[in-house]
N, C-alpha and C positions, 0 to 999 in steps of 0.2 A: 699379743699372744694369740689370740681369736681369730687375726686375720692374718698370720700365718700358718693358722690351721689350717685357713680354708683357701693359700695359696696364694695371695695376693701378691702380686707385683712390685714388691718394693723394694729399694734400692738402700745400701747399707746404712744412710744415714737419712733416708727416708721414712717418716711418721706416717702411720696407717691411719685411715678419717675412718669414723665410725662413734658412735652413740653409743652410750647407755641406757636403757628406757624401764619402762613399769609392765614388762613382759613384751611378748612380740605384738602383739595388737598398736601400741604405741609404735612400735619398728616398723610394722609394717605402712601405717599410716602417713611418718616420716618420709620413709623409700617412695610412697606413691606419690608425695608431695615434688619429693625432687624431681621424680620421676616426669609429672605434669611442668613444673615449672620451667624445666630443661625443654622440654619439646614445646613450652606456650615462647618461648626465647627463640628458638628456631623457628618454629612459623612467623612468628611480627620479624626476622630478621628476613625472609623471603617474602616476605610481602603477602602471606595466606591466613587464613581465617582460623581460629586458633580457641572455640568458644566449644567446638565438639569434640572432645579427647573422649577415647574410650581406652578399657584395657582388657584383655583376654588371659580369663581363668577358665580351672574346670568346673563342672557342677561340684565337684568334693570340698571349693575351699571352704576354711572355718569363716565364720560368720563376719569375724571384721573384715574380711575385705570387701564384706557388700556392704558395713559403715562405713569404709574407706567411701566406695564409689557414690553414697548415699550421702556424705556428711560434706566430699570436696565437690561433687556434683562432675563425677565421673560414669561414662557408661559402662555396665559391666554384662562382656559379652563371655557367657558362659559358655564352656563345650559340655555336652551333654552327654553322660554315662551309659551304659550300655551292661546287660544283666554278664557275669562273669569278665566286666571290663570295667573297675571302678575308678580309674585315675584318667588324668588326663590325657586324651589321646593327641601328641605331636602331630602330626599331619593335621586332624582338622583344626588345630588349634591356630598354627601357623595360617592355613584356607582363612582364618578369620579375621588375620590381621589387614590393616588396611592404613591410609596414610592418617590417619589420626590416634593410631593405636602408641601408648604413652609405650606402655610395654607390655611382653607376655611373664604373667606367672606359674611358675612352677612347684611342685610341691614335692620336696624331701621328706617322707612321711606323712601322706594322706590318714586326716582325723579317722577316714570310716574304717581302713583294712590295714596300716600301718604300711603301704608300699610306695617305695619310690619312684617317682614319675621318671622317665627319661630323659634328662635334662642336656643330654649329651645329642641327642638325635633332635630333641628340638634346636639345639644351637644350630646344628649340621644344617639345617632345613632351614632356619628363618636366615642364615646367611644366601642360601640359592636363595631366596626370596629377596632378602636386601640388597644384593648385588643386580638382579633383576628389574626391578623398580628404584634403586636409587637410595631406598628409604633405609636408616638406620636404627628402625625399632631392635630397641635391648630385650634385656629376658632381668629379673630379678627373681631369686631360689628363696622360698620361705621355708628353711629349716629349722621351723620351730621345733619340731621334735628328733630330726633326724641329724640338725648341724653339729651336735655331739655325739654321734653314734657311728655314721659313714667313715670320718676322720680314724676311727680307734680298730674298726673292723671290717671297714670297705676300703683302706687306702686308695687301691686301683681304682675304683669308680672315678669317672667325672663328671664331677655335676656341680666343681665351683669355680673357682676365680682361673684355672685352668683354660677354660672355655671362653672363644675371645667375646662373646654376645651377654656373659654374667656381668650385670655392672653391679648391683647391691645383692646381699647377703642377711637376711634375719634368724636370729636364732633365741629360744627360750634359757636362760640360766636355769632356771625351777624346773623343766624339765628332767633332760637327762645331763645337764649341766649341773647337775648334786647339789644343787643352792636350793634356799626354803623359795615359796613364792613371791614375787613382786619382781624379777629380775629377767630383762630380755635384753639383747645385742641387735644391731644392724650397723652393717660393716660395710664401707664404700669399695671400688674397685683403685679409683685413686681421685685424687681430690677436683679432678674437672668432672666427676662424675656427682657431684654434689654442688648445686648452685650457690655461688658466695652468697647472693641477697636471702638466705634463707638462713643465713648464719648471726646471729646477734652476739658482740664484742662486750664484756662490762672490765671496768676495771677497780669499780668500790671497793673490793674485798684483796690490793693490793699488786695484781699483776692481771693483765688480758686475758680474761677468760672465754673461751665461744663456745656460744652456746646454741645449740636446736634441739627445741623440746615442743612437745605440748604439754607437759604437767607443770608442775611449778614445785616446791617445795617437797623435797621427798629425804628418806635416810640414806645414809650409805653403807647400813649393814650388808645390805645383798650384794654391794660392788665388793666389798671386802671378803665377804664371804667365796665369792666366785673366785675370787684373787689366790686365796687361802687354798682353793680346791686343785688350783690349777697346779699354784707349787708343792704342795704337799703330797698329791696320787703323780703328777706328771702322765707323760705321754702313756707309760706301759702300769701305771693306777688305771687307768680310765679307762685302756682296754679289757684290765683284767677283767672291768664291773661292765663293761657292755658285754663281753664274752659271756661271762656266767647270767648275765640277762638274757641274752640270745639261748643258751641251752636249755634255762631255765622255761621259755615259752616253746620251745622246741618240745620239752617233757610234756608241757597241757596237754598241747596239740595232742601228741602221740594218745593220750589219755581219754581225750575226747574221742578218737576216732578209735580206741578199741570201744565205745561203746555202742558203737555200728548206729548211733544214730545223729551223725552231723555231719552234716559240710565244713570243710573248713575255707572261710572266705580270706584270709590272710594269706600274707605268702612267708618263704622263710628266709627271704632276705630284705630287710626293711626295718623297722622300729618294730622292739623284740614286745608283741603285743598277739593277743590269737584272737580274729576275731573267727564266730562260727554260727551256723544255722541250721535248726531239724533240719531235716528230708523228707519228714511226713510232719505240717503242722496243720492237718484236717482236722485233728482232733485235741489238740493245747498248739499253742503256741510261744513265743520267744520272751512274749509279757508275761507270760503266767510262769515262766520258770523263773525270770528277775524277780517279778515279785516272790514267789518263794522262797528264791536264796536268800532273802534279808533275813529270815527267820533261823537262816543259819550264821548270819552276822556277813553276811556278801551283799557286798552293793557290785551287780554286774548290769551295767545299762541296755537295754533293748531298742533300740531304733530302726528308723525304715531306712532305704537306701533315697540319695536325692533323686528328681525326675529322669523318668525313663526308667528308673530300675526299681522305683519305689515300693514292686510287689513285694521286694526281698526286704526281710527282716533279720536283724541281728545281733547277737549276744557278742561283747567285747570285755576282754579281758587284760588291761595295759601291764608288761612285769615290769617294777622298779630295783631298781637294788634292793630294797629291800624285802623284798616277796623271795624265799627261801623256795628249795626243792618241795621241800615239809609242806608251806604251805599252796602247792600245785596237786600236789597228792590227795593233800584233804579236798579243795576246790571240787578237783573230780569227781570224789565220794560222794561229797554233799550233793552236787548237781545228778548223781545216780539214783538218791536219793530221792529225789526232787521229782524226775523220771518215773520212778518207781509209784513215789504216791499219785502223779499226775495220771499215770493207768488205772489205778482203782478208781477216778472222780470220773464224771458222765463228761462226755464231749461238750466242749461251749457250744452255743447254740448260734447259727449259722446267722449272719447279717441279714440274709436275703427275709427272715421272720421279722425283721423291723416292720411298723406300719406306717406311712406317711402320714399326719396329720390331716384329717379331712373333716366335715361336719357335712351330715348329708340327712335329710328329711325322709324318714319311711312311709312304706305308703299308708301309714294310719296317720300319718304328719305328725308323731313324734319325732322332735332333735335328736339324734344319735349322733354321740363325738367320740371318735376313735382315739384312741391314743397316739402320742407322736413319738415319734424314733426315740428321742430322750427320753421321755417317761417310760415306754418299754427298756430301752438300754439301763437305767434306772433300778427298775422291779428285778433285771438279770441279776443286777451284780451286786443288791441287795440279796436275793437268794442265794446267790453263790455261798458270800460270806460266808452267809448261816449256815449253809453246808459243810460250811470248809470246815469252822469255830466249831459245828457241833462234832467232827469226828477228831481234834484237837482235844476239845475236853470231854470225851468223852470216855465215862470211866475214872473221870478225875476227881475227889470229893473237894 
């Protein structure tokens, strides 16, 4: 079912290769394996040296693929982000491949702003390149968040098995695949794209079973449950609920920005998520509103942007199906809220008052020890608290 979502090539009585896994982190570490073991096959079949694979992502991916490059002893050449350019940029990514490069990954929904890389113009491009030089570097699409969203409300887009350089596909069940968590997909383009010796045969439990994992024993509630999701809502379920997700983060947005004081760093065609940043954070910034909004029962995360762009900070807001209009509305309020109190409190007090740690003898040769950045950062946000607590209860008996 999965992998004629995402277009795969097969023939009427042709079986789609693809896994099951313990979310896309397992998926993705499989894809890489193959990915390596297929290009360490070719080079010992030409006779070249085959001990330096590297593979090209952006600074955006999520953190297992720098386990992946860490754990199989892969290089991972990143492309580097850019302030108002948070996803991978196709051209220098392609610039960076070279003849050991296993493959380039793409991202169907970057962690940081929910947008889709261009998966289409990287193919376009790494083909002039492979025709070029000889060399047959793939591309593999990590649509952990996006591989069930694109399909229901981007049909036209291309960014899967379409495209002749896609050879694997990953995708999150738990995500926007309506399954609880522990469930992810990766889906081959056809079965020479997945090396035999990577596949293990058993036959104890009655009939040939193959298998490629790294976990070992797990349930099959989430295979069932995905299974149940797929028949039950079908093609035109899945769109309804990405659609009404999509409007749904469409409403934030709009909400956020009548209150004339955010950026918004998302875009509106992507994974239906808003992320967004002051305009002016001189005087609070992106932490101090997260942390506030717990107190209104919001867990909204603030983080920095990866290298090169890490002066920006940002507030992220993922909509699931289940997050209502209702509760986009309140979101708002609260965060105006939040706003609001954060103008009556004194400005946080500027980094640049830190003191370096230093011990220096005066001239009566008394030791004098200054304080160190921690013990100062310390005593701030020790006072803060007590500011914050005392206009909380205050007035309270």
């Amino acid at each position: 079912m999965i992998a004629h979502l995402f277009n795969a090539p097969l023939g009427d009585s042709e079986t789609a290769v693809g896994v099951g896994t313990v979310g896309s982190s397992e998926a993705i570490m499989l894809a890489g394996l193959a990915f390596k073991r297929k290009w360490q096959n070719k080079r010992k079949a030409e006779g070249k040296p085959c001990d330096k694979p590297n593979i090209v992502t952006g600074a955006n991916v999520q953190v297992c693929w720098e386990k992946f490059a860490r754990y199989f002893e892969v290089e991972l050449k990143e492309v580097k982000l850019r302030e108002g350019y948070y996803v991978m940029d196709p051209a220098k990514a392609v610039e960076m491949v070279d003849e050991n490069t296993i493959c380039v990954a793409a991202i169907l929904g970057s962690t940081l702003n929910g947008e889709f890389e261009d998966v289409k113009l990287l193919n376009d491009l790494l083909l002039e390149k492979n025709k070029e030089t000889g060399w047959d570097t793939p591309i593999h699409v990590d649509a952990a968040s996006g591989g069930f969203i694109a399909p229901f409300i981007y049909p036209e887009l291309e960014w899967d098995f379409r495209l002749q350089l896609v050879k694997s596909i990953n995708v999150s069940g738990h995500k926007y695949g309506l399954v609880y968590a522990g469930i992810g997909w990766v889906i081959w383009r056809s079965k020479e794209d997945l090396p035999e010796e990577l596949i293990f045969h058993i036959n104890y439990l009655g009939a040939d079973q193959p298998t490629f994992t790294l976990n070992f024993s797990k349930g099959s509630s989430q295979v069932i449950a995905q299974y149940y999701q797929l028949i039950r809502l079908g093609y035109e379920g899945y769109q309804n609920v990405m659609e009404n997700c999509r409007e749904n983060a469409i409403m934030l947005k709009e909400g956020l920005e009548k209150t004339g004081r955010f950026n918004i760093v998302s875009k509106d065609n992507g994974v239906p998520l808003v992320a967004f940043s002051l305009k002016d954070n001189s005087c609070h910034d992106e932490f101090e509103i997260s942390h506030m909004l717990r107190r209104f029962g919001w867990i909204v995360p603030a983080y920095t942007m990866p290298p090169n762009a890490q002066h920006v900070t940002v507030l992220r807001v993922v909509i699931r199906e289940d997050f209502s209009r209702t509760l986009a509305e309140r979101l708002v309020i609260d965060i105006q809220k939040v706003l609001h109190e954060l103008d009556t409190l004194p400005a946080k007090l500027s980094a640049k008052m830190s003191i370096t740690c230093e011990e220096k003898k005066g001239n009566n040769g008394i030791l004098v020890v200054k304080k160190t950045a921690l013990q100062t950062q310390r005593e701030i946000t020790t006072a803060w608290k007590k500011f914050v607590m005392a206009k909380k209860t205050n007035g309270v008996c």
